[in-house]
TORKOLGU-920331 format. One record per residue: residue in one letter; x, y, z of N, C-alpha, C in turn. Coordinates in steps of 0.05 Angstrom, whole numbers, plus 5000, padded with zeros to 4 digits. Example, Ala and Ser with C-alpha at 12.3 -4.5 7.8 and 13.67 -1.06 7.14 Angstrom:
<sites>
A526448865156524649105156526449345156/S525749555142527349795143525850015157/
</sites>
This chain:
<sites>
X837939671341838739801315837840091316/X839840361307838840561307836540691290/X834940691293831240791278831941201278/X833641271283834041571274833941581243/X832541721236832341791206833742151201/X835542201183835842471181833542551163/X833842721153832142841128832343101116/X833443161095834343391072832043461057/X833543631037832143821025834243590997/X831643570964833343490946835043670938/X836143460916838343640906836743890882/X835043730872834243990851834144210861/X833244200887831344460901834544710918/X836744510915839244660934840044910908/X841545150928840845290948838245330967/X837345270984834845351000834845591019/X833245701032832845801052830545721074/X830345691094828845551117826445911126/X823845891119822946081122820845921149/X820245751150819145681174819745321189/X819345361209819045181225816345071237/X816544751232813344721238812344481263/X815344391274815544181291817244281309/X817244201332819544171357820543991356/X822843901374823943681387822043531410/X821943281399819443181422817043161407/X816543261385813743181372813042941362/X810842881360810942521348808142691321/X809442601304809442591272807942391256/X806742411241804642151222805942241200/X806542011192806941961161806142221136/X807242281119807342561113806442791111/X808042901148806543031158809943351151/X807643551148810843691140812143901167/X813843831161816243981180817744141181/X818044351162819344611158817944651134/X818344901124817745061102820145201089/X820745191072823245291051823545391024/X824945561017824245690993826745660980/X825645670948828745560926828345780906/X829945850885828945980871829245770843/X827645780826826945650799828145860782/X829045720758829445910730827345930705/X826646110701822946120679824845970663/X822345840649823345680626821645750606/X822745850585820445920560819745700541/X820945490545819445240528818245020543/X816845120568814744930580812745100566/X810744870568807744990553806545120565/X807245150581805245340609806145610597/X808545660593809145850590808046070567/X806645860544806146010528802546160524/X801846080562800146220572800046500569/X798746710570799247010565799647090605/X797846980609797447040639798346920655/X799446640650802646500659804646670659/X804746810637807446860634807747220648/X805347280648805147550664804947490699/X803147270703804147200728806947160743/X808246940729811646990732812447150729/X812347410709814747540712813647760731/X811647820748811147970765812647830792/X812647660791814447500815817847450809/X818847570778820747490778823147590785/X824747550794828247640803829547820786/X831247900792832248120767834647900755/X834947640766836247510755834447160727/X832447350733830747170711830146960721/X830346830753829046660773826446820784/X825046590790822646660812822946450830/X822646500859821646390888819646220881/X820045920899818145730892818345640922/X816045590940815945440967814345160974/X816645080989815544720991816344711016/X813944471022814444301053816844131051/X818944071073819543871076818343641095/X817143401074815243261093817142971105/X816042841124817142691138816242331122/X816842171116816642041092815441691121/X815541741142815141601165813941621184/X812641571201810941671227813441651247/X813641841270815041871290815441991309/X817341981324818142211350820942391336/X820542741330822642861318824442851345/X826342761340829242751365830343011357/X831043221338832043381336832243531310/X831943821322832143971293834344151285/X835944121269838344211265838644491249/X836344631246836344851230834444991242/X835645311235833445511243833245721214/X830445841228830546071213831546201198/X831646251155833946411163835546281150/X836346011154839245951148838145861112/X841145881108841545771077841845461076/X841045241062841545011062842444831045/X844244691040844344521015843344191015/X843144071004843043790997844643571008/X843943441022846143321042846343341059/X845143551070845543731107843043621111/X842343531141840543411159840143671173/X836743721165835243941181833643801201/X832643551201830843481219831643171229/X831043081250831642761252829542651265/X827842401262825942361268826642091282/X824942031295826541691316823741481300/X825141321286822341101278822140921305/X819540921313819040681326819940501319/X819240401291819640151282820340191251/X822640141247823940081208823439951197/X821439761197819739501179822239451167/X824439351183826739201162826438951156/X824938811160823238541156820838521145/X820138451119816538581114815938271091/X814838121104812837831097810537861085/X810537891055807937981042806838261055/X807938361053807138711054806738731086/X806738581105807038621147808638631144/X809738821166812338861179812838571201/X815238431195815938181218816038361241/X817338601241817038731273815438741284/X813538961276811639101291808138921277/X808038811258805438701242803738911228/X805539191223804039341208803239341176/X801239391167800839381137803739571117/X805639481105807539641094806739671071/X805339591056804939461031804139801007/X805739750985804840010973806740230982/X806540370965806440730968805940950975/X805541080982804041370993803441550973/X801841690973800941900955803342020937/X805442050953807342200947810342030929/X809241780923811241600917813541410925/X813541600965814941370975814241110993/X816240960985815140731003814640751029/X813640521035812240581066815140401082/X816840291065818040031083821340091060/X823340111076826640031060826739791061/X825039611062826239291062825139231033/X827039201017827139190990829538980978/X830938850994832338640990831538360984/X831038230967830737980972832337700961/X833237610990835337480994836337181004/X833737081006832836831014831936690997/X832636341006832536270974828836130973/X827536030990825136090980822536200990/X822836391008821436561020821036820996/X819136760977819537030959817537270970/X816937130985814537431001815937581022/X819037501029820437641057822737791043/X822937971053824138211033825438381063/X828938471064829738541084831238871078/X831339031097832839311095835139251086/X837139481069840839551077841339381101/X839839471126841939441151841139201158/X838739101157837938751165839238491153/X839738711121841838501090845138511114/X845038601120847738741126848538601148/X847038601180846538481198846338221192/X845338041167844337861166847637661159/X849037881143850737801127853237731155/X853937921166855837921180855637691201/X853337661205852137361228852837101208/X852737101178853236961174857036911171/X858237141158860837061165861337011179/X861237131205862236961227861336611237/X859736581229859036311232859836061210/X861636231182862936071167865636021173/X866336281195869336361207869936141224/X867336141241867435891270867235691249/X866735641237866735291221868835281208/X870335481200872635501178871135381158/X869335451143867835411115867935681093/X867335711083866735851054863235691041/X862435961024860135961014860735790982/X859735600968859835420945857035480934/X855835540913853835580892854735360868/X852835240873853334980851849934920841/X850734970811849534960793847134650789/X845134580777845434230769845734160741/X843734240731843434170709846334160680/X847333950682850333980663852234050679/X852234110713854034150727854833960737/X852533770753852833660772851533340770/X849033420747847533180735846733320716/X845633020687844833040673842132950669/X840333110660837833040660837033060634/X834032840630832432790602829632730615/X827832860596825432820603823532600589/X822232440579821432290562818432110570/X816532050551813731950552815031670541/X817031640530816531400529817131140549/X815031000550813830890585817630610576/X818430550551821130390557823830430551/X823430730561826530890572827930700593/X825630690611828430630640829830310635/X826830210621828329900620830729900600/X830230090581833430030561835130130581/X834730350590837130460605838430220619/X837030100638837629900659838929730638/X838629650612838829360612843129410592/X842229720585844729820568846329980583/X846330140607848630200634848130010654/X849529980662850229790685851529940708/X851330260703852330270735855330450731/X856030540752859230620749861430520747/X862730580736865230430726867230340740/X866830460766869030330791867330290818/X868930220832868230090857868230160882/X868830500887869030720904867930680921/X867930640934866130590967863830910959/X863931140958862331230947861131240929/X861431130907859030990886858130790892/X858630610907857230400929855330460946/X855930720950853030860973851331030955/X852131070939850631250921846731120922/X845131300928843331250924841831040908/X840030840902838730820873836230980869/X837231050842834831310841831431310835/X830131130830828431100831826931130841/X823931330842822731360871819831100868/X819731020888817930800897815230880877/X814031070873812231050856812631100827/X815131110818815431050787815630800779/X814930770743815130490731818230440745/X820530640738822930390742824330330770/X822630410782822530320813822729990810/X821229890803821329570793824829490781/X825629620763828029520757830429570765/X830129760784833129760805834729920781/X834130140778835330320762838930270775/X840930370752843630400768844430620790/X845930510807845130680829846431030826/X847531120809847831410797845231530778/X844031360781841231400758838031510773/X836631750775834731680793832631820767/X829731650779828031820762825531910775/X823232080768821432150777819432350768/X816732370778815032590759814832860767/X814532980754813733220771810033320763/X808933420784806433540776805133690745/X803433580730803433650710804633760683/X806833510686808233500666808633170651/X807533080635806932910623809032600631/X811332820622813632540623814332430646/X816432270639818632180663820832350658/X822332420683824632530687826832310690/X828932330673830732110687833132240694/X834432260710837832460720839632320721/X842332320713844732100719846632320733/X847532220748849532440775851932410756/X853532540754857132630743857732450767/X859232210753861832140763862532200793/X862232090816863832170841862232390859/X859832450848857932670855858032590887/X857732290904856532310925859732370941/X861332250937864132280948864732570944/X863932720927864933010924863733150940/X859833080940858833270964860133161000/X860532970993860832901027864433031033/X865833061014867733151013868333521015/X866833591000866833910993864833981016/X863733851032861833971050863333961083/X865433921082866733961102868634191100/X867434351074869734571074868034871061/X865334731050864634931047860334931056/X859735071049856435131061854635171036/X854134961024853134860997849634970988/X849435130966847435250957846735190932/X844335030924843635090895842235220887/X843635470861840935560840841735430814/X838435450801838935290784836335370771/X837135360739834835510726832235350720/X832135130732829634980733827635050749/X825434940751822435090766823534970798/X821135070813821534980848820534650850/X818734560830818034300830821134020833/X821334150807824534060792826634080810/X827034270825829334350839830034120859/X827134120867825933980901827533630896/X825533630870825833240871828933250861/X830533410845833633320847834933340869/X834133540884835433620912834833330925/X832233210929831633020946833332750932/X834132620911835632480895838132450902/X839632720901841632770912842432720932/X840632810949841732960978838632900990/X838632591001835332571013835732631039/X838132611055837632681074837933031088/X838533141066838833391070841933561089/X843033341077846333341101847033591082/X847433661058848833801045848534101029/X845234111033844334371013842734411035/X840534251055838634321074836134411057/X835234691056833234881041834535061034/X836734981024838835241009838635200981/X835935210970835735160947834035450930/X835535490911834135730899833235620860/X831235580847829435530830829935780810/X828435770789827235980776825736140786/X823936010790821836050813821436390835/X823736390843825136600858827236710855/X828236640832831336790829830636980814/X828237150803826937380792827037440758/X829037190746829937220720829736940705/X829336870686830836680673833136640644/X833436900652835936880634838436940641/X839236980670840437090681841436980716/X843436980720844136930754845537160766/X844437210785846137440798846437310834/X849937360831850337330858849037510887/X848137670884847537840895844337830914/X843037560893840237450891840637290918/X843137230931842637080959845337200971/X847337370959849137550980849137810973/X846637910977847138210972848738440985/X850438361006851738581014855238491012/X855838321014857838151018859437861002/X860937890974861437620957864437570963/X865437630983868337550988868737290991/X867137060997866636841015865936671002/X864636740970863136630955864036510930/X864136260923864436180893863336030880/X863635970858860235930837862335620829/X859935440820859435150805858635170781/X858735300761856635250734858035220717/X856435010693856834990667857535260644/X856435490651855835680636857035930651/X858836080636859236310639857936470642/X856136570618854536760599852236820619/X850736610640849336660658850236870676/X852136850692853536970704854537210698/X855337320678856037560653858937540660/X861137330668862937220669864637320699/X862137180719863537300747866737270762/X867737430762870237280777870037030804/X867537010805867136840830866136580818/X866836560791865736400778867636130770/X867535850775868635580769867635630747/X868135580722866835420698867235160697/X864935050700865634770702864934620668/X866834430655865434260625863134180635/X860934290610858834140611858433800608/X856433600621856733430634854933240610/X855233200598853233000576853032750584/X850332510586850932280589848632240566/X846232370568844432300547845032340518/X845432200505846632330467844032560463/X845832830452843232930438840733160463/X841433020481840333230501842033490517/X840733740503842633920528842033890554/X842034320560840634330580837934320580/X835934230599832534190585831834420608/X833034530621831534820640833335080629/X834435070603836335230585833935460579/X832135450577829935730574829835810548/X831336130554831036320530834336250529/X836036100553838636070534839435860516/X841635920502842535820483843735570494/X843735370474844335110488846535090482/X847734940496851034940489851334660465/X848834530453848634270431845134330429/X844934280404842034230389841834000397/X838834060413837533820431836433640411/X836133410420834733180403833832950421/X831332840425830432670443832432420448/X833432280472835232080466834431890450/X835531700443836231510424835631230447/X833131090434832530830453833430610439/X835030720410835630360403837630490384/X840330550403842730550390845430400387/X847330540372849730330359850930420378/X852830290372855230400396856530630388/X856430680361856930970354855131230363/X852831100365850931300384851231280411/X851531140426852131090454854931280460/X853931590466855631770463856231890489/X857931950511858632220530860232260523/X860432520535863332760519865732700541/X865132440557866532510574867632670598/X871332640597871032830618871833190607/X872433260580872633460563872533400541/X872033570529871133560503872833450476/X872433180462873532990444873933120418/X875133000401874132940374872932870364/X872032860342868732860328868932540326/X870832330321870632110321871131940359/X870832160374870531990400868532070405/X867731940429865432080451864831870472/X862631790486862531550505863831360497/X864831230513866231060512864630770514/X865530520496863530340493864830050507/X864529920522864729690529863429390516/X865729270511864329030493865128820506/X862928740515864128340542862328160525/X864527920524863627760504860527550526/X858727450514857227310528858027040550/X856927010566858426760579855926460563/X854526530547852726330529855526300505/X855026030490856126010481857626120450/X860826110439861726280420859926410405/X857026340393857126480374854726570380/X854426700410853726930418854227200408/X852927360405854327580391854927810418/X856927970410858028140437856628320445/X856428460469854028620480855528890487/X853929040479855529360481853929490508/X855629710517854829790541855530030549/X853730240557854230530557856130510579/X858230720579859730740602860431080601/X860931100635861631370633864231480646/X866531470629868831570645869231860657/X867632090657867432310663869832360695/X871732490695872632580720872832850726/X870633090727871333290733871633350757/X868733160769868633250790871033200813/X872833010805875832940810877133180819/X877033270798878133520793877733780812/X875533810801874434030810874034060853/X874133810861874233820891877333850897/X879933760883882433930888882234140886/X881734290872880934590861879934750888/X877534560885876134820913878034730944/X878934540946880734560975882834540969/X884034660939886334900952885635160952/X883935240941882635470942882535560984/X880435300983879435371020881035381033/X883835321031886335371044887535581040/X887535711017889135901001887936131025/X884836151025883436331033884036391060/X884536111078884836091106887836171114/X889236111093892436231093892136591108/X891236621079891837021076889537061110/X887136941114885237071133887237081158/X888436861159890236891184891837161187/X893737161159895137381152894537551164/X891637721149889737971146889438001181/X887737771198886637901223889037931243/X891337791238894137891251895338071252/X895238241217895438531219892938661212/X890538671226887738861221887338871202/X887838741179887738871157884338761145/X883638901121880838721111881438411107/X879338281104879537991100879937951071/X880737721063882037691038878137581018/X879037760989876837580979877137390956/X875437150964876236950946875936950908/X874837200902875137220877878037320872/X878937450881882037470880883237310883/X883637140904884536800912884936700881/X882236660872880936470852882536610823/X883136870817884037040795887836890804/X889136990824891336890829892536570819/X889836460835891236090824890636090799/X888536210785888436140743890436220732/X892236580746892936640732896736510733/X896536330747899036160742898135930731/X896035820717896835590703898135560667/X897835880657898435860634900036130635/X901936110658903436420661906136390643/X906936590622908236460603907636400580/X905536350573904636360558903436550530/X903236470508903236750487900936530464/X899336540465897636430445896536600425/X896236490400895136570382892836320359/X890336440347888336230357888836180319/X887935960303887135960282884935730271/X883535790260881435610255879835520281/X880135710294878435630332876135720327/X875536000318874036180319871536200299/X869036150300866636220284867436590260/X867936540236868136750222866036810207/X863236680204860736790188860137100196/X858637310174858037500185856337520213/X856737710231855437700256856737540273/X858837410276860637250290861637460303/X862237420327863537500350866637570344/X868037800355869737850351872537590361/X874537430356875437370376876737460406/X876637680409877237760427874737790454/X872937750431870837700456868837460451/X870737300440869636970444869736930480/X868236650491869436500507871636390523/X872736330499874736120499878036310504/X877436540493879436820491879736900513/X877136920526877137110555876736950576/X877336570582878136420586881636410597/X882136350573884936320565886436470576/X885436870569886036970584886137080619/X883937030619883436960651886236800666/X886536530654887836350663891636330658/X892036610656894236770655895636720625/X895036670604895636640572895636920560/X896937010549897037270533896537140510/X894137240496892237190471893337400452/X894437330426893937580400892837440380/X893037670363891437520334892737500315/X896137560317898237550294900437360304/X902337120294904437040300905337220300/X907937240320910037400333913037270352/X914637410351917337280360915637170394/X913837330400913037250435911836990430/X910136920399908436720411910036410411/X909236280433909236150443907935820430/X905135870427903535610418901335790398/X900435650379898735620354896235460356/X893735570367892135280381890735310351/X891335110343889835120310887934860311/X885334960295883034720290884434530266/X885934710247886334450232889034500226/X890634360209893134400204893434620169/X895534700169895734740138894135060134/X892835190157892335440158894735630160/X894635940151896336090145897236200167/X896636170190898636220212899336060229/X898135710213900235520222902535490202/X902935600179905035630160907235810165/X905335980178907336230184908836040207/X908235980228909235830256912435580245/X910335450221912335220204915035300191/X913935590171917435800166918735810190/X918435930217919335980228920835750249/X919735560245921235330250923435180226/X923435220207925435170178926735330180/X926535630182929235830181930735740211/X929935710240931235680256933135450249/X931635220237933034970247933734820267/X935934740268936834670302939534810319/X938835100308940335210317940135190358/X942535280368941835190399941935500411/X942235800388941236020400938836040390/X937535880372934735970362933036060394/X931136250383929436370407927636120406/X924936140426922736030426921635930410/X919635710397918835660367916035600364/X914235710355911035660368910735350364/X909335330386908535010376904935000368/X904934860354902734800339900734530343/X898334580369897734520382893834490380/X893234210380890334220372889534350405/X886634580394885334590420884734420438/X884134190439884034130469886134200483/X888334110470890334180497889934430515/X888434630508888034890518884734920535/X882834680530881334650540881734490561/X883734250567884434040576885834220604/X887634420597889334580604887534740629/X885034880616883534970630881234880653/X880634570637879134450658880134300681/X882834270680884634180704885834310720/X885434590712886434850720889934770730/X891634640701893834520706893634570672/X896834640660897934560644898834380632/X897734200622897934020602900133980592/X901033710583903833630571903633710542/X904333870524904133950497904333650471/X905533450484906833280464904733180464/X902833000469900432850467898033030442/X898833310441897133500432897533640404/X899733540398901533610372900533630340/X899633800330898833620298901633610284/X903733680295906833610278908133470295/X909533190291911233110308914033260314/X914433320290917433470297917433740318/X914333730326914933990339915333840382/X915933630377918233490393919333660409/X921833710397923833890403923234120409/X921834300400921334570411919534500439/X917834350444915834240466918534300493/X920234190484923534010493924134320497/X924334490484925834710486924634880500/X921734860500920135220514920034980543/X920934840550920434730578922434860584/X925234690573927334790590927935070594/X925835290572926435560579925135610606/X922335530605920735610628920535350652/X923535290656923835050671924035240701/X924635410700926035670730923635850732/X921335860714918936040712916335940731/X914436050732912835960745910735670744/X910435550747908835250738907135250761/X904335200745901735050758902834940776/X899834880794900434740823898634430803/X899234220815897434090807895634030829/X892833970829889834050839891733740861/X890833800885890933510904889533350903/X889233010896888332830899887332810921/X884232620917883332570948884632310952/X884332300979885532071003886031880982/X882731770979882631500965884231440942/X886131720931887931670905890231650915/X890731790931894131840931894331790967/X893731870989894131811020896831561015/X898731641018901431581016902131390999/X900931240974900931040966903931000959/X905630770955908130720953908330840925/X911130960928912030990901911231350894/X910131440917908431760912911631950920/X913531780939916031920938917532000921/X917531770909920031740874918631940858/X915932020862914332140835915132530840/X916032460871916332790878919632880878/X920632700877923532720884924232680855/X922832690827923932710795924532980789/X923333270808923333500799926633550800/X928533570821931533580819931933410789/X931733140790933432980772933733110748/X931333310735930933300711933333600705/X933833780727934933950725938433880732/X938233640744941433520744942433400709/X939833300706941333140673941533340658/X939533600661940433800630942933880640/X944733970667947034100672948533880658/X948233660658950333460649951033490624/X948633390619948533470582949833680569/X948133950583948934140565952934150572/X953334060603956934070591957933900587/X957633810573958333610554957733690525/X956333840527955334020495953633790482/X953033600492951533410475947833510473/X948333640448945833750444943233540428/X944133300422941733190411941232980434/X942732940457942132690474940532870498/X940933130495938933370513935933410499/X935733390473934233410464931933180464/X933532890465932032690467932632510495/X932932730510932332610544929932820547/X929633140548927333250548924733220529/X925133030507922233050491921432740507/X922732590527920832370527919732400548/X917432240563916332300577918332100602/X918031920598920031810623923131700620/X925131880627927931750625928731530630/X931231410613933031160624932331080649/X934331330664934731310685933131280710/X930331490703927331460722926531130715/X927031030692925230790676927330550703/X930130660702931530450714931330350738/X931530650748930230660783928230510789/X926430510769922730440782923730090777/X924430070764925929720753926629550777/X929129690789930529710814928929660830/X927229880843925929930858924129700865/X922929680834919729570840920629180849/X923329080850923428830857924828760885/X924429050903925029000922923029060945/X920728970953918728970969919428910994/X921928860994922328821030923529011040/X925229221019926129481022925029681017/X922029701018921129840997920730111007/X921130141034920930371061923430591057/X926330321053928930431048929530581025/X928230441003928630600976927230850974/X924830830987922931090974924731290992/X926531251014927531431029929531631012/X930931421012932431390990932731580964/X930231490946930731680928929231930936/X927332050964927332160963928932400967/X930232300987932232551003934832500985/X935732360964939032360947939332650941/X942032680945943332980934943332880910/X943133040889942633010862944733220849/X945333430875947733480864950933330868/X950233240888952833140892952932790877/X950232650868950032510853952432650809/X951932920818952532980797955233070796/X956633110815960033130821960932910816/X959132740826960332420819960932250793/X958232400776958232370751960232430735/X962032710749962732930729965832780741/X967032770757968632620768969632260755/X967732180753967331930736968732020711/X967532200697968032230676970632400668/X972432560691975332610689977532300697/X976332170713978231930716977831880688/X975831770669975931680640977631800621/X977332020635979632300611982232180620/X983032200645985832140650987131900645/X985631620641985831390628985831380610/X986031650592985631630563984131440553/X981831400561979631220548978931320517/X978131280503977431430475974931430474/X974031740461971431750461969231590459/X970231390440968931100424967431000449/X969430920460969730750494967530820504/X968531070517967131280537964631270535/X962931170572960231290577959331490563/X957031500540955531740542954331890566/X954032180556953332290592951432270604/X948632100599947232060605946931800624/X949031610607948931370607950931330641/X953631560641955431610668953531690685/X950231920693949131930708947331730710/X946931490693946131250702946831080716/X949631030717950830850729951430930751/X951331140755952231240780950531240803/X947631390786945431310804944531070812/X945030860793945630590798946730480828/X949030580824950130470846950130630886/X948630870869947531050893945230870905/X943230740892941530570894942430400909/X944530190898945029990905946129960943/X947730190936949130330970947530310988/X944530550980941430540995940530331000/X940630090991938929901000940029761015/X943129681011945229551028945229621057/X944229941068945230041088943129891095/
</sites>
């Protein structure tokens, strides 16, 4: 590594002149030792206090310029011990700020410094010099629990590029995942018969995943519920001088996700809990250390607690990097940032390592002897005030007039989710890198990646918010809510007035004045078939739902008006040719070719063959009520067909995948001039929906025969 140091004159002091020289080339130098002599001129200042000396001020102006400066001379000292390799100025010359008069060769750059030693050389760095500068540039710290090793610019730098390339040879990416409400939920509690209610009121995960089968049981051998075989998503344990028990429940799919996401990416936790805390979830999680290793960063060392900064473990380099957390606001809303729904299983408990932040729910100790109305998770996003955990009721196998037994359950799927997400992401990235090093170009960075895929899931979109928004005095503007700069993110154009652009009305309740306004403007249109666009009027989740799937949501499930049906029906078929979400890929265990995954991909043509039909035919209300339902006649007929022939079942899926759908629709249209020329009467006559049924019917029937 090059140890040449230049060294200038500051900027206050530029213009200079170089009146002496006090080193050669070849001299070896101690720490600030000075090396030229140089002169600046100063401007008197009559409101320093010095000045209002009598003999201050007769002293200066006997020295002063006819331009109302006086000459002021200073060393330039050497801020390092060394060998000067070269001096770039003489006698004489004029100098500015920025220009290298001297260059000194460091033995050694203490770019490594372990509690104030240099890792190079083992010299004392520690401290300052008389003069205020440090003794050491290693001022980085970048490791997640070494808080005494602190590295230079060029060692951060060096350090960084050894690591890309070794994410390059693995084809991986860097992942920062959060725990607390990310990843698991945690509660702390003294009371010694927590675990036994727990045990005796969850029973465990709700399916039968070969990874929730391996899932750990969490209990460590020296706690009370070590004895009761806690459920195996459940682990608990103490930490040093802290009274209670800790109990944690993992999110849904946690062990399948890490063993999954860790073949694609190089897994780090920070997390605003202490180093105690960190350790025993890390070990819970991840005992054998396949997945995080000592890539764990605490409070402890992350230098803040109200705050995360990426920079705290990649300081030179975040192209590579993307974040896991519950919370924006930590972050100060990074582009490298997942927001993941916060993860509730305990009623009433937030985050409990939340600090000086704000909780995202007013904490309340759990509940050891609750109804089933208390037996609460938020699931997998955020409910209605009359849902929340979901309750299981199995009648006793003792006899009828047993009474029924309720049972916490947790349907939560983000983490579903969220592992499509990141491996299309890790592909996205590996796409363009190919791109980039084919033509030299820079490498692609994944916060851009990550800005590109949001900003097609709500592209098209025109929202306007009502009754969403906190209006007490001191309330946040909406424009710089959350949920605003969310939305927007995720390609939605946000205003604060209905307008011919908007689109959807995410209203908290119904019967507000710019859901009225939205309702006129659906009564003056009518069912006209030039009416423009018509807002639809839409409870927020759908826009939360929207966001946590990083997929657009079906509007009709989300409706506070039924009649707004038809417009749902209408802004599709506008933005039927526009851009549409990808939807996130299922893992193996969901979809890996399952029968029937052909027919589900081969519906995108059909739906654009039946509106051509329709609309020539002008039949505008049988268009209207083929696009408001969710599954057609004709898809309903197929799957009918289909599903009673299991000895064909290879032929069919072929079948409907690869059918011309156009020429399915010549056939239709054809059908329907022989009827004209038979003078059939309208009476008679196939509806047009009913002619691309039968037709496809018998396209079917052909397919299976061959």
């Amino acid at each position: 590594m090059d140890n040449i140091k230049s060294l200038g004159i500051p900027q206050r002091h530029q213009p200079a002149k170089i009146v002496d020289l006090k080193v050669r080339t070849g001299d070896s130098v101690d720490k600030q030792a000075p090396l030229l002599t140089y002169e600046y001129s100063r401007q008197i200042d009559t409101s320093d206090p010095q000045s209002e000396d009598a003999l201050v001020i007769k002293a200066l102006h006997k020295k002063a310029n006819a331009d109302g400066t006086y000459s002021m001379r200073e060393f330039l000292r050497t801020p390092f011990e060394g060998v000067v390799s070269s001096v770039l100025c003489s006698i004489g010359d004029v100098v500015s700020h920025g220009q290298a008069l001297v260059e000194v060769d460091m033995p050694c750059a203490h770019g490594a410094v372990f509690n104030g030693l240099c890792g190079l050389c083992g010299k004392d760095v520690s401290g300052v010099d008389t003069s205020g500068v440090p003794n050491t540039t290693a001022n980085i710290d970048m490791f997640h629990d070494a808080t005494g090793l602190r590295v230079s610019a060029d060692v951060a730098a060096a350090i960084d590029a050894d690591t890309r390339k070794m994410l390059w040879d693995h084809k991986k990416l860097s992942l920062i995942i959060d725990l607390d409400q990310t990843i698991i939920h945690a509660t702390d509690t003294t009371n010694p018969g927590f675990g036994q209610w727990l045990t005796e009121n969850y029973r465990g995960p709700d399916d039968t995943t070969p990874e929730n089968a391996s899932e750990s049981a969490g209990a460590s051998e020296d706690s009370p519920a070590a004895g009761q075989q806690l459920p195996s998503d459940v682990a608990s344990f103490f930490l040093p001088q802290v009274a209670g028990q800790f109990f944690i429940k993992y999110r849904p799919g946690l062990r399948g996700f890490l063993e999954n996401i860790a073949q694609y990416y190089e897994m780090h936790i920070y997390t605003m809990g202490t180093r105690p805390y960190a350790d025993a979830v890390a070990a819970a999680i991840d005992p054998d250390r396949r997945f995080f290793n000592r890539r764990i960063l605490s409070r402890n060392e992350s230098g803040s607690d109200e705050w995360k900064h990426l920079e705290r473990l990649f300081p030179v380099d975040t192209s590579m990097v993307t974040i896991l957390d519950d919370r924006a606001d930590v972050w100060r809303r990074s582009p490298n940032l997942i927001k993941v729904h916060p993860y509730v299983f305990f009623k009433g408990v937030g985050d409990i390592n939340a600090g000086k932040l704000k909780q995202h729910q007013a904490a309340a100790p759990p509940l050891l002897d609750p109804t089933p109305e208390a037996d609460s998770n938020t699931g997998n996003h955020p409910q209605a005030s009359d849902e929340g955990i979901q309750a299981e009721t199995e009648s006793s196998a003792e006899p009828a007039a047993a009474e029924a037994r309720t049972y916490l359950t947790d349907h939560d799927r983000e983490l579903y989710i969220l592992e499509g997400v990141l491996i299309r992401i890790h592909a996205k990235y590996y796409e363009e890198l190919a791109v980039t090093s084919a033509q030299e170009l820079p490498p692609p960075d994944l916060a851009q990646i990550l800005s590109r895929e949001r900003q097609q899931v709500l592209s098209g979109v025109t929202l306007v918010f009502s009754s969403t928004f906190p209006i007490a005095p001191g309330s946040p503007r909406p424009q710089d809510t959350d949920l605003w700069w969310r939305a927007s993110s995720f390609g939605a154009r946000c205003e604060l007035e209905v307008s011919d652009r908007t689109t959807h009305v995410v209203a908290g309740k119904p019967g507000t004045e710019k859901v009225n306004q939205a309702r006129q403007r659906h009564r003056r249109a009518g069912k006209s078939p030039e009416a423009s666009t018509l807002p639809i009027v839409v409870n927020p989740k759908w826009l939360l739902d929207s966001l946590y799937h990083w997929q657009r949501q079906d509007e009709t499930a989300y409706l506070w008006y039924a009649e707004d049906r038809d417009a749902v029906a209408r802004l599709r078929g506008l933005q039927l040719q526009g851009a549409e979400s990808v939807s996130p890929p299922k893992r193996k265990s969901e979809d890996n070719g399952a029968p029937g995954n052909a027919r589900k991909q081969a519906r995108g043509p059909l739906h654009k063959s039946v509106r051509r039909v329709l609309e020539r035919h002008d039949s505008r209300e049988a268009l209207n009520g083929y696009e408001s339902s969710n599954t057609t006649d004709i898809e309903a007929e197929l799957e009918r067909q289909e599903a009673g022939l299991e000895d064909h079942e290879a032929e069919v899926d072929s079948f409907v995948q690869n059918i011309d759908w156009d020429d399915l629709e010549r056939e239709a249209m054809e059908d329907s001039e022989s009827d004209d020329s038979a003078a059939a009467s309208d009476h008679d006559r196939p509806a047009p929906r009913e002619e691309l049924r039968q037709v496809a019917m018998r396209r079917a029937a052909r397919g299976r025969s061959r």
